[in-house]
N, C-alpha and C positions, 0 to 999 in steps of 0.2 A: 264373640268368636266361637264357631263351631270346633267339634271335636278334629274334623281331617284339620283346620288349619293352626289349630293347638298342634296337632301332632308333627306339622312339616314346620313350624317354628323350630321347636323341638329338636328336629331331626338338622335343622339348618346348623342353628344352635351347637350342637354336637359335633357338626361339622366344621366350623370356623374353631373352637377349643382342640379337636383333631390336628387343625392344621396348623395353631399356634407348639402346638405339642411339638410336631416333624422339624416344623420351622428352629426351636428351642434344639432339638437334639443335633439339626444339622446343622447351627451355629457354633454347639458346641466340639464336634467333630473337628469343623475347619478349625477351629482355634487350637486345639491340639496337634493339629497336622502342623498349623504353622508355629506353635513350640518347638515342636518336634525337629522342625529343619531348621532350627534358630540353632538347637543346641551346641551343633556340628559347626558351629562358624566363632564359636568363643574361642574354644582352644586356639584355633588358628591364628585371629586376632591375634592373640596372645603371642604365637610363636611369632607372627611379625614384625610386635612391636621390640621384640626382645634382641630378635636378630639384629634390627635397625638401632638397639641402643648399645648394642654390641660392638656396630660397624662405628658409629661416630664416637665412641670410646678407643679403638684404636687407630682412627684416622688423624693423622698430626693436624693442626689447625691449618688453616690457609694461610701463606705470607708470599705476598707476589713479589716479584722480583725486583719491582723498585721500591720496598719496602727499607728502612734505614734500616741496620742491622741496633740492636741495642745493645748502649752503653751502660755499665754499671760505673755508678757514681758515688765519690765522696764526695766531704765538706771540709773546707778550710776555714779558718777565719780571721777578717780583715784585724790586724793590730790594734787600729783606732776609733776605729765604729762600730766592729763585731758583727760587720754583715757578715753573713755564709755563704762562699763562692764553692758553687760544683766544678769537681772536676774529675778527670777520669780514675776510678779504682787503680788501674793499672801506675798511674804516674804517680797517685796519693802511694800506694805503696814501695816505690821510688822514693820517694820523698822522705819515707819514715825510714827504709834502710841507710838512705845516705846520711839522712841528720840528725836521726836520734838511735841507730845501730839496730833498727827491728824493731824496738819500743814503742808502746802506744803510745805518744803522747801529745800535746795539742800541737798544731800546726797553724802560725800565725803568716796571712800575708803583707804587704804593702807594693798599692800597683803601681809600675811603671808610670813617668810623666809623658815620657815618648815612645817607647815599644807598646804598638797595639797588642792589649791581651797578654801583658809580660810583667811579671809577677817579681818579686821580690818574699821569699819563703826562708821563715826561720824557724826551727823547733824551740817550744817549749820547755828550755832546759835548766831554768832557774837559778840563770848565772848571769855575769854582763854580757858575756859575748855566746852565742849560743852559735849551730851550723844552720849555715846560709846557702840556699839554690837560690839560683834564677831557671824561673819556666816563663814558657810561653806555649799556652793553650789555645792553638787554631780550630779545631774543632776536627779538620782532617789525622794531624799527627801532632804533638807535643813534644816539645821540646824543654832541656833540661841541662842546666849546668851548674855543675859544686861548687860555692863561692868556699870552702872552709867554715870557721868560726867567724864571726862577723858583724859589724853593725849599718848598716845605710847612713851616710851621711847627707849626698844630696848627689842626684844627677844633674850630668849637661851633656846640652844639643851641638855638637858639630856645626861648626859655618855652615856645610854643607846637607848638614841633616842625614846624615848615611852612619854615623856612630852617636856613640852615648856614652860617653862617659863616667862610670858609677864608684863614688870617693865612699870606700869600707874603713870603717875603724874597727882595728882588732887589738889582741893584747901587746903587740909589738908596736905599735903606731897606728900607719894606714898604709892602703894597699889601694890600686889601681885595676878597672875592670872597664874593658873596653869591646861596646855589646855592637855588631854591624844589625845598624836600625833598617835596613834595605832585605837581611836573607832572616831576621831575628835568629841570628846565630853570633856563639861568640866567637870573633877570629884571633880578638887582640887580648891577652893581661901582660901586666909590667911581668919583667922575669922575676924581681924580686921583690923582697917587700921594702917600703921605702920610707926612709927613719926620718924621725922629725923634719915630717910633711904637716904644713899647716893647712893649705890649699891647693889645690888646681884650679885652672884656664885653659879652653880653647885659646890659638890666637891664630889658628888655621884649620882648616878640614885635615891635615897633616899632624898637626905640631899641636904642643901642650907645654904650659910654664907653670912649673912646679915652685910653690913658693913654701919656705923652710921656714920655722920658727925661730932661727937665728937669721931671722929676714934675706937670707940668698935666696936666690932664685937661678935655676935651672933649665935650658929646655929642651924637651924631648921630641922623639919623630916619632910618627905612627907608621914607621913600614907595615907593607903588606908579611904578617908573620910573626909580629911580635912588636914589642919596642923598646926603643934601644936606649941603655942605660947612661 
């Protein structure tokens, strides 16, 4: 190689390092530039997300209109099995004003043979005869009736299936409870309480025979209203 083309080597040479040089500087340029306008878009960010966790922090949740409204529930429990029957807060405290005066105390049931959903509830009150409701839980509205102090003896069906019969032992004898199994409402009790009563009988959708422990026997009518002594 002669000297001219040593020297345009040379010069070429100087010329591609030149241009790696411009290339390096004006890489670096752009890449600052686009720092540069990155910086401006955090804050922002930022204020967006904060407004948006702002807005879902005070927006009530969604519940659309065929949404069931919710029930707060308590617990009863069955006398003999000790399974836990829910039922509505509102009625479990019903339950504890009428038959244990306010008092927290257990609440045992025993279901119905024939009233769908219709409960036999006695508080926990650590005597023979403790207070007695009958409820019946539809799930629309509950229903609720104070039997007194009380013990279940045995229900009966109606020839006709439209009442129920429920034979209570309390501290005077027994007493008669007469449930309409057609509105689960109660229409009918004896006016009084009814003294050495050993049993009752249907022997009509109407009529009931009361049988006494000095072996008489009695019989009664179910008017519509009450019944009669």
């Amino acid at each position: 190689m002669n000297e001219l083309e040593r020297q345009l080597h040379q010069k070429i040479g100087d010329t591609t390092v030149h241009e790696e040089r411009i290339k390096k500087r004006l890489h670096e340029k752009m890449h600052k530039k686009r720092q540069k306008k990155m910086y401006w878009l955090v804050p922002v960010v930022v204020i967006i997300l904060l407004i948006i966790s702002l807005r879902l922090q005070a927006t009530p949740p969604f519940k659309s209109a065929d949404s069931p409204a919710v029930i707060e529930q308590s617990f009863i429990t069955h006398a003999q099995t000790g399974e836990q029957l829910a039922i509505s807060t509102e009625l479990y405290d019903l339950l504890i004003r009428f038959l244990a005066e306010g008092k927290e105390v257990p609440l045992r049931y025993t279901p119905s043979a024939y009233v769908k959903q219709g409960y036999y509830v006695t508080a926990d009150c650590k005597e023979t005869f403790c207070g007695m409701s009958f409820i019946v839980t539809s799930g629309d509205a509950d229903y609720l009736s104070s039997f007194e102090k009380g013990r279940l003896l045995e229900e009966q069906l109606s020839p006709d299936k439209k009442n129920v019969m429920a034979i209570i032992e309390n501290e005077d004898g027994k007493r008669l409870k007469f449930i309409n199994n057609t509105k689960n409402e109660q229409h009918y009790q004896t006016n009084k309480q009814v003294k050495n009563l050993r049993t009752a009988a249907w022997i009509s959708p109407t009529k009931i025979r009361l049988y006494f422990n000095d072996k008489r026997t009695k019989v009664i009518e179910l008017p519509k209203g009450g019944v009669s002594k």
